[in-house]
C-alpha positions in Angstrom: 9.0 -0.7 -12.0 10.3 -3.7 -14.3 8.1 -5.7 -17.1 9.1 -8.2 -14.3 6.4 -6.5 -12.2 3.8 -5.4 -14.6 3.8 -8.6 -16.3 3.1 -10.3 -12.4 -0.1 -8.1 -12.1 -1.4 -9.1 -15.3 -1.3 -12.1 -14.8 -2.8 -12.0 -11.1 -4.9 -9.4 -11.6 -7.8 -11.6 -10.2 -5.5 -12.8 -7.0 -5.0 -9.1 -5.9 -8.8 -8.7 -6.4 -9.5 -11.8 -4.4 -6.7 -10.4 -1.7 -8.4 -8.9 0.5 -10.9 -11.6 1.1 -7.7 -13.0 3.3 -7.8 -12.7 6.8 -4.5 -10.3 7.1 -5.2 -8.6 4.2 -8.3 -7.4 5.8 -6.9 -6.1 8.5 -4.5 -4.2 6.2 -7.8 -2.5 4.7 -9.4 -1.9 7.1 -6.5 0.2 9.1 -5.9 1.8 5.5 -9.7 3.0 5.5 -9.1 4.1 9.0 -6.7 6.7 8.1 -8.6 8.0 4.8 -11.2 8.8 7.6 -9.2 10.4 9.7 -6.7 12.3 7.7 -8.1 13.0 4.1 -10.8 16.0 3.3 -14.5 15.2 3.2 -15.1 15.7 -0.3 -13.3 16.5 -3.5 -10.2 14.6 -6.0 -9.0 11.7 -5.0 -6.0 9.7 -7.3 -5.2 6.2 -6.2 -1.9 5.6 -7.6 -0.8 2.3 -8.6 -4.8 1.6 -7.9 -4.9 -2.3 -9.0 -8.3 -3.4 -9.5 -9.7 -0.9 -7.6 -10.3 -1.7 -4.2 -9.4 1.6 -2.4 -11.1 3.4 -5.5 -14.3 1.5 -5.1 -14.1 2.5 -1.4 -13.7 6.4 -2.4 -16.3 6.5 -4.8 -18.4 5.1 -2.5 -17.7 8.2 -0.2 -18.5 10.3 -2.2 -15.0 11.3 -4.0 -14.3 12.1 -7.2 -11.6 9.5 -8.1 -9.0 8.6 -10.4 -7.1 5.8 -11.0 -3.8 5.1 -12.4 -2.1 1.6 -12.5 0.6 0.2 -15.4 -1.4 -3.2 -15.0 -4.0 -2.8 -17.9 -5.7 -6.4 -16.6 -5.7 -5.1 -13.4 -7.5 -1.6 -14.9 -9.9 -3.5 -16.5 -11.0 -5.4 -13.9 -11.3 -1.9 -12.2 -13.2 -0.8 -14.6 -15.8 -4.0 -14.4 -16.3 -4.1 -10.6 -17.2 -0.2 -10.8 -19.8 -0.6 -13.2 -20.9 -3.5 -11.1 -21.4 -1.7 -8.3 -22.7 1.2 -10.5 -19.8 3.9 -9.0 -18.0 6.0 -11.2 -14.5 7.1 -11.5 -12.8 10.6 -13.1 -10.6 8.9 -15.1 -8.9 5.8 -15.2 -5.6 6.1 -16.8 -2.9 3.2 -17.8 0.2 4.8 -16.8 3.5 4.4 -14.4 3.9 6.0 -11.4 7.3 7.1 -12.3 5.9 9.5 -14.6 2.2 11.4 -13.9 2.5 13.8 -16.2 -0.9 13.0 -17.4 -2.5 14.2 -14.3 -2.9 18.1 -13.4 -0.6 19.7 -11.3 -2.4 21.0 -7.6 -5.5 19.2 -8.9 -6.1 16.5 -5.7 -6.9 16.9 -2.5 -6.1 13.6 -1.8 -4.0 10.7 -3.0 -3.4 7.3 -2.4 -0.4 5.4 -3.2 -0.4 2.1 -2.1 2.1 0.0 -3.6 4.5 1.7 -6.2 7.3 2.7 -3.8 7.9 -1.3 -2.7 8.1 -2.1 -6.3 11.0 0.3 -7.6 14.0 -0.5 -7.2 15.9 2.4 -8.1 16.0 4.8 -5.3 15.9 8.0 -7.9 12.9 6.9 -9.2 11.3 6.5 -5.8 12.2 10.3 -5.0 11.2 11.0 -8.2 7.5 9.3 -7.7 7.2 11.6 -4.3 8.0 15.0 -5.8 5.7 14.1 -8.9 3.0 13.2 -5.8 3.7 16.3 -4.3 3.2 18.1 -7.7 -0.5 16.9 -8.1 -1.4 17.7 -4.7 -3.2 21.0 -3.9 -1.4 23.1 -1.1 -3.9 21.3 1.5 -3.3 18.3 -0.2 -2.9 14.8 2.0 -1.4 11.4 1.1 -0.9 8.0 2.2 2.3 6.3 0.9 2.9 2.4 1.6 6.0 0.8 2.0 7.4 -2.7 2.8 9.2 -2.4 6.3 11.6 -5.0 6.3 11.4 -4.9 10.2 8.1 -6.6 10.3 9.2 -8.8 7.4 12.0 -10.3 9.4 8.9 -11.9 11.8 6.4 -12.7 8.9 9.2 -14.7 7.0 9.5 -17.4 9.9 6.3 -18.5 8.1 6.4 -17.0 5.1 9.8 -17.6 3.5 11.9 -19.6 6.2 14.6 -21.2 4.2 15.8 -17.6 3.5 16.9 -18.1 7.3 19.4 -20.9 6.4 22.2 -18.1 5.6 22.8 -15.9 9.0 24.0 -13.3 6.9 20.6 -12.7 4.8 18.6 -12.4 8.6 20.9 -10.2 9.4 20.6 -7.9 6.7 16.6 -7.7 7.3 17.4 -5.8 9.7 18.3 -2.9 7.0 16.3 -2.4 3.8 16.6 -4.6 1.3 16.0 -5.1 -2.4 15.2 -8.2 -4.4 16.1 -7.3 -8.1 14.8 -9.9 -10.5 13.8 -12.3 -7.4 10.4 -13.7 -5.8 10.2 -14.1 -2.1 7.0 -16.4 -1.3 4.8 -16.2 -4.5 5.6 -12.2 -4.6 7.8 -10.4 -7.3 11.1 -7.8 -7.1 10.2 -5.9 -4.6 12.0 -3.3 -2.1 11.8 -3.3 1.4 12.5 -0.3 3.8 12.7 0.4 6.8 11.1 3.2 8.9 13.9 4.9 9.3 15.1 4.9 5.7 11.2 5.6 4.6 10.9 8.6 6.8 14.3 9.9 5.0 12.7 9.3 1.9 9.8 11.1 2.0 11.1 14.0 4.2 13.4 14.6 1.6 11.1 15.4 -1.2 9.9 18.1 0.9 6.8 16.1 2.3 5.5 16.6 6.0 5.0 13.0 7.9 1.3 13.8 9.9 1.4 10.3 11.1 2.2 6.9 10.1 0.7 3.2 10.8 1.5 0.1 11.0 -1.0 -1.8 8.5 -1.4 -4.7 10.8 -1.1 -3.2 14.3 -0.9 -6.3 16.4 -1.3 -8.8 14.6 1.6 -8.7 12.0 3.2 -11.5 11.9 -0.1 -14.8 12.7 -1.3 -14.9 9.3 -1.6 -18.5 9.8 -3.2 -18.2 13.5 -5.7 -15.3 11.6 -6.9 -17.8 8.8 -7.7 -20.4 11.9 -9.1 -17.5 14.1 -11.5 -16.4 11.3 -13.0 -19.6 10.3 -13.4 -21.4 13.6 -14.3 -17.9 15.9 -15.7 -15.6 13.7 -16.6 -13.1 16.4 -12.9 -13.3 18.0 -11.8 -12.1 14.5 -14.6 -9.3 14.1 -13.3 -7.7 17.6 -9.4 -8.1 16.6 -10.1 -6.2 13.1 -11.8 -3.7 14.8 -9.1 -3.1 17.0 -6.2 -3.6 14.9 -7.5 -1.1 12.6 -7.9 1.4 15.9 -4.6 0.7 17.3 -2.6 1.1 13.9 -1.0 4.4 14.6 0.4 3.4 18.3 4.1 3.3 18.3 4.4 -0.1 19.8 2.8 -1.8 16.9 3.7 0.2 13.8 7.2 -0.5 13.6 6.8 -4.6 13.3 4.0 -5.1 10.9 4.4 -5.4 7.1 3.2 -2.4 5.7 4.0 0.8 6.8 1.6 3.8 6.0 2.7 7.2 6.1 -0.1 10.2 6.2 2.0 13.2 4.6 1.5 16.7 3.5 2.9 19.6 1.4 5.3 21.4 3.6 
């Protein structure tokens, strides 16, 4: 990750806090929070890496995990910080530090671990294998994960809205259809990024000796009507409610998962 990247979180620290007030990015949580249910342990060590200001960690705590948070965005860590004392939770540790390098965190230590955003932001595809060995290292041998990713093949749909003059060359459509990265460059409001695709995410992961339990698609359904959401939400309420709800449900089925935004893999240790 670039001082491109860090130096975008510090300075929207309070927009990704205010994110998940938006009526996709909901849905997003909400499926996340799904799988945590589902897929991690009961109790015990929990480390959200690349944690941001601490929505996931907030969410743990409140569970009843013991959780630690790790970010390179020290404005977004100190806002954290703030909305945990607010809420009078507590975290382990909270630690300013890159996900490219954990060695401040004990090896077989968690029984859980989140990590929701690193592995769309580096570019270099070393350092992403790199990331998923050192997330296998801090795992226990029953450890589970959740890894995010950017899928470009949900992209391709969310940019008629999103980023549509990125359609007026053929030849960068195309090539949506493949993962993508975006060194030094902002797609709609959004920094250098990479994008995968299942396919090349599974590969990824496999490869650094991880099992794949499952994987979602953040959005289920509705990837793809941000703008038909925000109308949905304010003018029928109740329509929204039911369509979160089932969204988050429906997250894992294989006819959704494949076209939203985010994909979410549940992994293990082999």
């Amino acid at each position: 990750m670039s001082n491109i990247v860090k130096d975008f979180y510090n300075n929207h620290a309070n927009q990704e806090w205010n994110r998940m007030d938006d009526s996709l990015c909901k849905i997003e949580f909400a499926s996340t929070l799904q799988l945590i249910d589902k897929y991690f342990p009961k109790r015990g060590h929990v480390c959200d890496i690349g944690s941001g200001p601490g929505h996931y960690a907030i969410e743990l705590a409140r569970r009843g995990y013991q959780v630690t948070l790790i970010d390179f965005s020290e404005e977004e860590l100190k806002l954290a910080h703030t909305q945990l004392e607010h809420l009078e939770l507590q975290a382990q540790q909270i630690i300013i530090g890159d996900a490219r390098n954990l060695n401040k965190l004990v090896s077989g230590k968690f029984d859980a671990a989140l990590l929701m955003g690193p592995m769309y932001h580096v570019i270099d595809e070393a350092d992403r294998r790199q990331i998923l060995y050192q997330l296998k290292n801090i795992l226990n041998p029953q450890g589970v994960a959740i890894i995010a990713y950017l899928n470009s093949w949900g992209l391709i749909r969310t940019g008629i809205v999103d980023f549509p003059n990125w359609y007026k060359d053929i030849t960068k459509l195309r090539s949506m259809l493949n993962d993508q990265i975006f060194e030094g460059e902002t797609l709609s409001n959004f920094t250098e990024c990479y994008w995968s695709t299942p396919e090349a995410a599974l590969r990824e992961i496999k490869s650094a000796g991880l099992e794949v339990i499952s994987y979602a698609g953040a959005e289920s359904f509705a990837g793809g009507m941000h703008p038909l959401l925000d109308k949905l939400s304010s003018e029928n309420p109740e329509a929204y409610a039911n369509i979160l709800q089932v969204a988050a449900e429906t997250c894992e089925l294989s006819q959704y998962r494949d076209n939203t935004d985010h994909l979410h893999f549940v992994v293990q240790k082999h």
